[in-house]
N, CA, C and O atoms as a CHARMM CRD file, in Angstrom:
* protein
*
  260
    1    1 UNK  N      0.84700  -1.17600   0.00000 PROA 1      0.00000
    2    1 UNK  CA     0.00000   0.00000   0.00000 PROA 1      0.00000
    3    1 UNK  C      0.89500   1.24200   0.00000 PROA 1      0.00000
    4    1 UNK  O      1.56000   1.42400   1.02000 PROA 1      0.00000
    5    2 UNK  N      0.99600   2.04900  -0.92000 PROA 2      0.00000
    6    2 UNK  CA     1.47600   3.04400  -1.05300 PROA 2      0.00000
    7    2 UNK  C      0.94300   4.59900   0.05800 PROA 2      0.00000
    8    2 UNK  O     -0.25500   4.62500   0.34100 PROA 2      0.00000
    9    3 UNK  N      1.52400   5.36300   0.41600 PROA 3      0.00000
   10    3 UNK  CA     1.00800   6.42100   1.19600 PROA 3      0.00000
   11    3 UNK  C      0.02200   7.56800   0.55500 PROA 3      0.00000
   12    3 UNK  O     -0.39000   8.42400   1.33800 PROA 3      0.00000
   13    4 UNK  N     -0.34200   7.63300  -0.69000 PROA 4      0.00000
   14    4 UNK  CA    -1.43100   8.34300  -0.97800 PROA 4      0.00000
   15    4 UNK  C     -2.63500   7.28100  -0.94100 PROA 4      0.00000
   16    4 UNK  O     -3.76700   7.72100  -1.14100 PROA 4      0.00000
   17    5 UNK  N     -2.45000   5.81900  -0.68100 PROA 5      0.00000
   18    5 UNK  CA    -3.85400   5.19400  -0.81000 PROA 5      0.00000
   19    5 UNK  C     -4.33100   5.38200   1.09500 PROA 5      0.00000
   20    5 UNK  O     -5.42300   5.50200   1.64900 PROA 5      0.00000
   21    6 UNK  N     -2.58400   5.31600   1.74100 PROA 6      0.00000
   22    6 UNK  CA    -3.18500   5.20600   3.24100 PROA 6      0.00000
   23    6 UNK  C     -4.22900   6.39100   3.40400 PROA 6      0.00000
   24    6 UNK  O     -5.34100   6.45900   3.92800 PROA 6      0.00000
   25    7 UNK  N     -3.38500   7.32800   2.71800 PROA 7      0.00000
   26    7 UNK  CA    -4.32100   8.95800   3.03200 PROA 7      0.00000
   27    7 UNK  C     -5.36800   8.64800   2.65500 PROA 7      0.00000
   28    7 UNK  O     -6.17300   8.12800   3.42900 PROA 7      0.00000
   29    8 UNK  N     -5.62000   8.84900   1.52900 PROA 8      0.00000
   30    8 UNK  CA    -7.06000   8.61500   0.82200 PROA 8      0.00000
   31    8 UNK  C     -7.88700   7.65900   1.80900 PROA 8      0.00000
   32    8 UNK  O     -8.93900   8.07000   2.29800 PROA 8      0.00000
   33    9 UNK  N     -7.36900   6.30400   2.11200 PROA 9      0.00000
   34    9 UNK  CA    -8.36900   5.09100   3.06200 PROA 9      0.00000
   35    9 UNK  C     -8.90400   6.57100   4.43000 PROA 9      0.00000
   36    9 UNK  O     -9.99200   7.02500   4.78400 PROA 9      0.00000
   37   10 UNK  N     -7.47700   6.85800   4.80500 PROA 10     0.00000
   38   10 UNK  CA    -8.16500   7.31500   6.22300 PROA 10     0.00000
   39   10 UNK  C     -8.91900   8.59400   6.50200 PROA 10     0.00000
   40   10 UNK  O     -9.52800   8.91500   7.52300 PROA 10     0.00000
   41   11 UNK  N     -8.69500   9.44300   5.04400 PROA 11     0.00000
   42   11 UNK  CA    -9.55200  10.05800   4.88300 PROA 11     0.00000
   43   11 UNK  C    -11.06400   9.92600   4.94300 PROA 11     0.00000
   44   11 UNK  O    -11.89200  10.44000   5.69500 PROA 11     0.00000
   45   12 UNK  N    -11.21700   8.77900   3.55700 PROA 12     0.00000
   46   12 UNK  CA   -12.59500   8.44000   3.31500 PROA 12     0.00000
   47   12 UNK  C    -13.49100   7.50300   4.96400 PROA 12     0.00000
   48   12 UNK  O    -14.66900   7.53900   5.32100 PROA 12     0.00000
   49   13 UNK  N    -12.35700   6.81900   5.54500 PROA 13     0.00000
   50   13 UNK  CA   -12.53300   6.20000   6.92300 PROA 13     0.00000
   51   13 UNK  C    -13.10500   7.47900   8.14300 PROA 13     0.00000
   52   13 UNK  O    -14.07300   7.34300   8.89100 PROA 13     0.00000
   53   14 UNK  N    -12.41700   8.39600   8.07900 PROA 14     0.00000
   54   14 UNK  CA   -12.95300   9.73300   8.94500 PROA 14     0.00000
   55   14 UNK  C    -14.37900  10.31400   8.51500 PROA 14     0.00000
   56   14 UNK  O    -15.24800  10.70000   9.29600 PROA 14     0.00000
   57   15 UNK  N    -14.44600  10.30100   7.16900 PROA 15     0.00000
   58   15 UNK  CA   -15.61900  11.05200   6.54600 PROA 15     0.00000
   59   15 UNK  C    -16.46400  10.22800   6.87700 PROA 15     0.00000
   60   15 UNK  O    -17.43800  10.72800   7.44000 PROA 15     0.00000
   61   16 UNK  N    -16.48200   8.94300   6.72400 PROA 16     0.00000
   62   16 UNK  CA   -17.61300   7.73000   7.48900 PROA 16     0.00000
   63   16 UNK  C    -17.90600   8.39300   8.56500 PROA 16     0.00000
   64   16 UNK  O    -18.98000   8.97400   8.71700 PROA 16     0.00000
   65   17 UNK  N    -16.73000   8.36100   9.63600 PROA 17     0.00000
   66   17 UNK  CA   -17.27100   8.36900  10.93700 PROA 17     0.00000
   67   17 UNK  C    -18.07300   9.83700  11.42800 PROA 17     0.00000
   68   17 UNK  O    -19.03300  10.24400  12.08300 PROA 17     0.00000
   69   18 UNK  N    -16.99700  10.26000  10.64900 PROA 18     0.00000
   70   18 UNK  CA   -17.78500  11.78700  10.73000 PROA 18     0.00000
   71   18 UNK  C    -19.37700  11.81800  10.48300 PROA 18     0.00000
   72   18 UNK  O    -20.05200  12.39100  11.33800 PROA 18     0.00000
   73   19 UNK  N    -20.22500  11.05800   9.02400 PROA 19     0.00000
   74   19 UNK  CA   -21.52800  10.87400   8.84100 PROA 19     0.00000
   75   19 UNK  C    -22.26400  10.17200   9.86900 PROA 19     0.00000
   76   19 UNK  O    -23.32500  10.58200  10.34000 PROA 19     0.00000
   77   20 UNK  N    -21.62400   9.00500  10.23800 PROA 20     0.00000
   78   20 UNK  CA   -22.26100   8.45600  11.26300 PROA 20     0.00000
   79   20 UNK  C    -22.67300   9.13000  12.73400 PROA 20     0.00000
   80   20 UNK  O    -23.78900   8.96500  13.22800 PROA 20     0.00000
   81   21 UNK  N    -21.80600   9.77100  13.24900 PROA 21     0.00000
   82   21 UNK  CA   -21.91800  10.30200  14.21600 PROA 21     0.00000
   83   21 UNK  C    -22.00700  11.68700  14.12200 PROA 21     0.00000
   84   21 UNK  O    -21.78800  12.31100  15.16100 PROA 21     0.00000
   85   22 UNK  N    -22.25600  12.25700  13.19900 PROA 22     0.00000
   86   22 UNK  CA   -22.49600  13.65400  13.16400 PROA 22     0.00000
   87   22 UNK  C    -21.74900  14.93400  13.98400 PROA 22     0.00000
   88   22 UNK  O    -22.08900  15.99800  14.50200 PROA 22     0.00000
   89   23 UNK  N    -20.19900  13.95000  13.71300 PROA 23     0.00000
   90   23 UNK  CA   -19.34200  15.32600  14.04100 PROA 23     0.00000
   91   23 UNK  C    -19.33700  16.40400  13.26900 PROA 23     0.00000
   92   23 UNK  O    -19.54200  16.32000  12.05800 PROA 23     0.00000
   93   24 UNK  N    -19.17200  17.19900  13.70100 PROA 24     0.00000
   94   24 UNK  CA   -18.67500  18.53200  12.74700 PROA 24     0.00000
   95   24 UNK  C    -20.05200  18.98200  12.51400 PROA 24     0.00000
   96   24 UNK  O    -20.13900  20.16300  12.17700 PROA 24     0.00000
   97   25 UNK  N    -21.02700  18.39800  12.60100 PROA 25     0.00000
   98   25 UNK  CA   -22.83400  19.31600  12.45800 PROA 25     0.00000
   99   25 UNK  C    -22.70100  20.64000  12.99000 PROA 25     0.00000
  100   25 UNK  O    -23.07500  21.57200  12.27800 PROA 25     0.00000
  101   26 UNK  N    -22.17300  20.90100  14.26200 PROA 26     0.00000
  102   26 UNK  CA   -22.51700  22.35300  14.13800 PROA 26     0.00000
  103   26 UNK  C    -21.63700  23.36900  13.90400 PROA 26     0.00000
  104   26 UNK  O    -21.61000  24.50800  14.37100 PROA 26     0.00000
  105   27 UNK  N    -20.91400  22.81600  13.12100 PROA 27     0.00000
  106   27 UNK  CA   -19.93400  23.92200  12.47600 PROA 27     0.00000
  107   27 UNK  C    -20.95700  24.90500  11.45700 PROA 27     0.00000
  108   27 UNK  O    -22.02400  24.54400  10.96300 PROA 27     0.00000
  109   28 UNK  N    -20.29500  26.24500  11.30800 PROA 28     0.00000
  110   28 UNK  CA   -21.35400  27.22200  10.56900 PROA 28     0.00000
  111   28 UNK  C    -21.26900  26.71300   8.97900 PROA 28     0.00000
  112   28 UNK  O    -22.25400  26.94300   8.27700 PROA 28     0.00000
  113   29 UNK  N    -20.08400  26.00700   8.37300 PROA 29     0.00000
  114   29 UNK  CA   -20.01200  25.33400   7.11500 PROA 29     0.00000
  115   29 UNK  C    -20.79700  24.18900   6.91700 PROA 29     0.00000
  116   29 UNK  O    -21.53400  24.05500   5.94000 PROA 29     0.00000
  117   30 UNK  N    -20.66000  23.31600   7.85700 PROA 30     0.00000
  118   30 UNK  CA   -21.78700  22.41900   7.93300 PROA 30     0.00000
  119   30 UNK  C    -23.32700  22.82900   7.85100 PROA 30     0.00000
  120   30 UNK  O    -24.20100  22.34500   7.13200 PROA 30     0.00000
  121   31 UNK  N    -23.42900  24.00400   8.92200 PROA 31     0.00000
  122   31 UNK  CA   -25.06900  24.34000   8.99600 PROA 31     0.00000
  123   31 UNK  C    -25.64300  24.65700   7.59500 PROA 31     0.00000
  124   31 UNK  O    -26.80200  24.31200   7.36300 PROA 31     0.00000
  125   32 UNK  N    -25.29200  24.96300   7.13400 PROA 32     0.00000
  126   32 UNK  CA   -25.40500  25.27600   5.25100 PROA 32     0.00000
  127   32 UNK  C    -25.45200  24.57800   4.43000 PROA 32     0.00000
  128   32 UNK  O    -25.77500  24.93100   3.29600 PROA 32     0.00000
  129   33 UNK  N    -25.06300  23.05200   4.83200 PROA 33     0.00000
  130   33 UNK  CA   -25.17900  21.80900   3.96700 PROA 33     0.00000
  131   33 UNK  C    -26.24100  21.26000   4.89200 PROA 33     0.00000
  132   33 UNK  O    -26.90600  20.59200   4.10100 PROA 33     0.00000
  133   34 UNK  N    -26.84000  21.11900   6.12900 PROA 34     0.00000
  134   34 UNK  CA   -28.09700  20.19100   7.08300 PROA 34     0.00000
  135   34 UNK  C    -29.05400  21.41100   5.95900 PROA 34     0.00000
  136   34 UNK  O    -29.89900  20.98100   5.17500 PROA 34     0.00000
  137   35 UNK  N    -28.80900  22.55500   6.04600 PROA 35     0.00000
  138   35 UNK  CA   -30.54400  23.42000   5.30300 PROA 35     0.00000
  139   35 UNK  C    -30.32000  23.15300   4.12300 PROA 35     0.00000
  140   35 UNK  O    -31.41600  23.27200   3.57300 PROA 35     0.00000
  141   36 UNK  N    -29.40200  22.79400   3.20100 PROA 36     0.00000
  142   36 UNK  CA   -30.03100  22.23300   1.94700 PROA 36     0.00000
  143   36 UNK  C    -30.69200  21.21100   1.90900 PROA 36     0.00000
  144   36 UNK  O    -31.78900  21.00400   1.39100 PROA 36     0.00000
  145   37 UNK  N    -29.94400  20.47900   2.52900 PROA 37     0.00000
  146   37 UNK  CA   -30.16000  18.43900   2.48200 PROA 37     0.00000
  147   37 UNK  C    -30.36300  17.91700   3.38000 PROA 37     0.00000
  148   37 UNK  O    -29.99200  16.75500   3.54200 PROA 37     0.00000
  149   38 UNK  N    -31.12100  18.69600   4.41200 PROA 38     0.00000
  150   38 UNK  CA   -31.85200  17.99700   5.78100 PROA 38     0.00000
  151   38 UNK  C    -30.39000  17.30500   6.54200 PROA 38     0.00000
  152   38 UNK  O    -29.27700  17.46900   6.04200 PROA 38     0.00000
  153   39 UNK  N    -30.57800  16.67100   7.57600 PROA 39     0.00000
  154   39 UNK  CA   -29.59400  16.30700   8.65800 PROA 39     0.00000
  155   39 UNK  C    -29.08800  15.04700   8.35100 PROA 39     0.00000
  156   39 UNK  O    -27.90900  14.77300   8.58000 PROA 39     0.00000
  157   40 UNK  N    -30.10000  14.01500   7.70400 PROA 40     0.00000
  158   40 UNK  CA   -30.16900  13.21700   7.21800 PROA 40     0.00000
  159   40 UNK  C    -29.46200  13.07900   5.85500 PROA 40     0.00000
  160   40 UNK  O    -28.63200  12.18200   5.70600 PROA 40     0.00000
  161   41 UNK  N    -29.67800  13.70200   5.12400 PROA 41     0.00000
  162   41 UNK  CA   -29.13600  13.92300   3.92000 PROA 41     0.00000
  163   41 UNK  C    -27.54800  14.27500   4.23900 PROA 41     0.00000
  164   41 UNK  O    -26.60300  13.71400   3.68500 PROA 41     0.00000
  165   42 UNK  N    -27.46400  15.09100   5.02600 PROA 42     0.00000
  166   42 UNK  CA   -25.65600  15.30700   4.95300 PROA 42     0.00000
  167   42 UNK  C    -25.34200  13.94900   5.36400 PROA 42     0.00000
  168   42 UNK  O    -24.33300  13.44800   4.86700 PROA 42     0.00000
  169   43 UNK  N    -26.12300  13.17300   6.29500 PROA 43     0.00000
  170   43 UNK  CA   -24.87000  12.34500   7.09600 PROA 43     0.00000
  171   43 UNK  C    -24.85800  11.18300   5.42300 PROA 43     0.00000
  172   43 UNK  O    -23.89700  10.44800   5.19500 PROA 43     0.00000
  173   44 UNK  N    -25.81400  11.24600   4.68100 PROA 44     0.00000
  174   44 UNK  CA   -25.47800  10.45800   3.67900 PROA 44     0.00000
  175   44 UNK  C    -24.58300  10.59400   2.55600 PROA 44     0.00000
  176   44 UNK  O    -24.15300   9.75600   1.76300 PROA 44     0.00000
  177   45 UNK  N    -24.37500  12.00500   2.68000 PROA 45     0.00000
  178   45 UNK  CA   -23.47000  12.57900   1.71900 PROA 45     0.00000
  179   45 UNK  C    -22.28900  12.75200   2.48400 PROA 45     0.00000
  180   45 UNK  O    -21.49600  13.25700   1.68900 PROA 45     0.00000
  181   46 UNK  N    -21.76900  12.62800   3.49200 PROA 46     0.00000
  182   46 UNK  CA   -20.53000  12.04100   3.94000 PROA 46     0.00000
  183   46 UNK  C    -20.35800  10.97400   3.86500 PROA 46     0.00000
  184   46 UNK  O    -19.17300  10.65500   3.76300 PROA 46     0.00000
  185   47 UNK  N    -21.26900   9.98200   3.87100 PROA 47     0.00000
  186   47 UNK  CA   -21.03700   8.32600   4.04500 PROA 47     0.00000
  187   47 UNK  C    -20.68200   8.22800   2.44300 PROA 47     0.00000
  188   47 UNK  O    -19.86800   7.35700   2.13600 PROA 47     0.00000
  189   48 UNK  N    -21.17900   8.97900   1.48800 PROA 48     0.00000
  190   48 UNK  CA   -20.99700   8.66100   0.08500 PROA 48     0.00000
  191   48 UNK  C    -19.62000   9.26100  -0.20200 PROA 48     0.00000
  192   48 UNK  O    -18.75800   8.77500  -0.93300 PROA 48     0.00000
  193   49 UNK  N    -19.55400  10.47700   0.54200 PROA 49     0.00000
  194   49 UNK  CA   -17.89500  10.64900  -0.04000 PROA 49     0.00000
  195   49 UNK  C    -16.76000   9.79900   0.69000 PROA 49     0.00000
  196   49 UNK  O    -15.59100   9.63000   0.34200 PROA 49     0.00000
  197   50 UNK  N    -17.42700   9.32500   1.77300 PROA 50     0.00000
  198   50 UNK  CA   -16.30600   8.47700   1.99300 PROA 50     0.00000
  199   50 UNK  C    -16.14500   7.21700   1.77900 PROA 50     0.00000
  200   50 UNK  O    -14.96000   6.90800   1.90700 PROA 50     0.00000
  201   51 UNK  N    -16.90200   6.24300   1.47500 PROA 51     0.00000
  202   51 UNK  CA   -16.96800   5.28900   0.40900 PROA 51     0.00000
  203   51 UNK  C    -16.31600   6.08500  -1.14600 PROA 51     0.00000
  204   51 UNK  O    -15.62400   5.27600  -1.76600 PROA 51     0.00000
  205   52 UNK  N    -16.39400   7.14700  -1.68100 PROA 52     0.00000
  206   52 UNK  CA   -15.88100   7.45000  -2.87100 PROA 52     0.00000
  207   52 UNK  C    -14.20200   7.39500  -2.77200 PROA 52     0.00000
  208   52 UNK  O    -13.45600   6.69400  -3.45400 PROA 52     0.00000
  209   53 UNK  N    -13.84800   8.31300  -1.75400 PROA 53     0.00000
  210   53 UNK  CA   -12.44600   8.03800  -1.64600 PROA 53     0.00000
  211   53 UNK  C    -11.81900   6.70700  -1.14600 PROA 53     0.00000
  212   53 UNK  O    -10.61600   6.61800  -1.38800 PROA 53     0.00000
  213   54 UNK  N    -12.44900   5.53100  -0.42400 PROA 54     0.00000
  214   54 UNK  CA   -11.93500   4.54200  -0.79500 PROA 54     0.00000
  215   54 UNK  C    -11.73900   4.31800  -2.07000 PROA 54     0.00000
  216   54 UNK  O    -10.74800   4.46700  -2.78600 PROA 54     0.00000
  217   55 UNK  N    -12.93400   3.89800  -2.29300 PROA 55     0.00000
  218   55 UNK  CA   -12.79500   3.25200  -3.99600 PROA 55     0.00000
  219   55 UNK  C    -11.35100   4.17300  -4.47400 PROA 55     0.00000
  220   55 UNK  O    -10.21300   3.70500  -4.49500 PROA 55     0.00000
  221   56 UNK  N    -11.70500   5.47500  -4.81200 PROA 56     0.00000
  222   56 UNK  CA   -10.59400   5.74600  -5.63800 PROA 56     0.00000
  223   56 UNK  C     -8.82900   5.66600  -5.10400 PROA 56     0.00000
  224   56 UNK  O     -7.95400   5.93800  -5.92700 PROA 56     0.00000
  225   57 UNK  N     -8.38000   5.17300  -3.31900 PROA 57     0.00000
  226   57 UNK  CA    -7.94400   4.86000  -3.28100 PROA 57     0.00000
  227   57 UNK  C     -7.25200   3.55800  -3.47100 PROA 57     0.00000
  228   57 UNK  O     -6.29800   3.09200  -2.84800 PROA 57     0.00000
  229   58 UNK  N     -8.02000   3.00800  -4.59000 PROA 58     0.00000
  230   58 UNK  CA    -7.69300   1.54600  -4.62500 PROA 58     0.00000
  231   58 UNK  C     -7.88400   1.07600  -5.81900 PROA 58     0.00000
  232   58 UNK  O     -7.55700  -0.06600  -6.14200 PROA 58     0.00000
  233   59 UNK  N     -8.66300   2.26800  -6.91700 PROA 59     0.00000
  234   59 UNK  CA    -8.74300   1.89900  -8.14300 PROA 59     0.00000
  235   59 UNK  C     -7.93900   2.95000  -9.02800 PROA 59     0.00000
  236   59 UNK  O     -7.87100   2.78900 -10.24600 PROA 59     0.00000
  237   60 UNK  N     -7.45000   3.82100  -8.51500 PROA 60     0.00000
  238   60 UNK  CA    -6.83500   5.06700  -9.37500 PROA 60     0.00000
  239   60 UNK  C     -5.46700   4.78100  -8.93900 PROA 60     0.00000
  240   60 UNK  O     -5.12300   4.32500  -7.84800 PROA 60     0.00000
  241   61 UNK  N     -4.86000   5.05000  -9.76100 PROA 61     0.00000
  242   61 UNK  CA    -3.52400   4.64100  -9.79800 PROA 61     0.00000
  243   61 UNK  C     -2.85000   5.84100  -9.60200 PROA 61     0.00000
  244   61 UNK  O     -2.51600   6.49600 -10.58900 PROA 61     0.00000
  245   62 UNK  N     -2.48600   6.40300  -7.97100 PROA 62     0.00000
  246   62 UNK  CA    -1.97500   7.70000  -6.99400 PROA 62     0.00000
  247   62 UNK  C     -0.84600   7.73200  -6.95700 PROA 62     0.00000
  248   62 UNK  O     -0.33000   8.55100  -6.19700 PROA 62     0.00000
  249   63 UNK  N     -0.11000   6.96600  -7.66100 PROA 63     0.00000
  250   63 UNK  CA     1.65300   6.55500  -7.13100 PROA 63     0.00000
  251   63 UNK  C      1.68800   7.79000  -8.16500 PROA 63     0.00000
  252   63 UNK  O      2.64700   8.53300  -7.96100 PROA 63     0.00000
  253   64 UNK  N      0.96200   8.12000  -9.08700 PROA 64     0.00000
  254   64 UNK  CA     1.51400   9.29100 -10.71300 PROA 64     0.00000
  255   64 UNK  C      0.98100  10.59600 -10.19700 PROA 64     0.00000
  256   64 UNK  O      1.00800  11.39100 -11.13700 PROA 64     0.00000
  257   65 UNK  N      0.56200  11.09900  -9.23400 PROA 65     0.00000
  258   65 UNK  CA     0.02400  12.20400  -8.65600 PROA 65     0.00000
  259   65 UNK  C      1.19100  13.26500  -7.99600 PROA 65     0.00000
  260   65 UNK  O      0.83600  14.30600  -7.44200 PROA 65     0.00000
């Protein structure tokens, strides 16, 4: 495993946890993404970006970056 896939894993691994547990909600950047897309909706759109950056840590080839 190369060190841009570790990043990328523990990135996309934080952004999980972050959706799940709804850290970072009351940040004033956050509050601006719960009133578009309900509370619900963000924590899914963290769970989706962080499933995205797995994948692309593991299918994009980062060693050329």
């Amino acid at each position: 495993m190369q060190i841009p896939q570790i990043i990328f894993t523990a990135a996309g691994i934080l952004t999980i946890i972050s959706g799940l547990t709804k850290a970072g909600f009351s940040r004033r950047k956050a509050q601006r993404m719960i009133k578009l897309l309900g509370e619900v909706g963000t924590q899914v759109l963290y769970i989706l970006i962080g499933i995205a950056l797995i994948v692309i840590a593991f299918t994009v080839d980062l060693g050329t970056l």
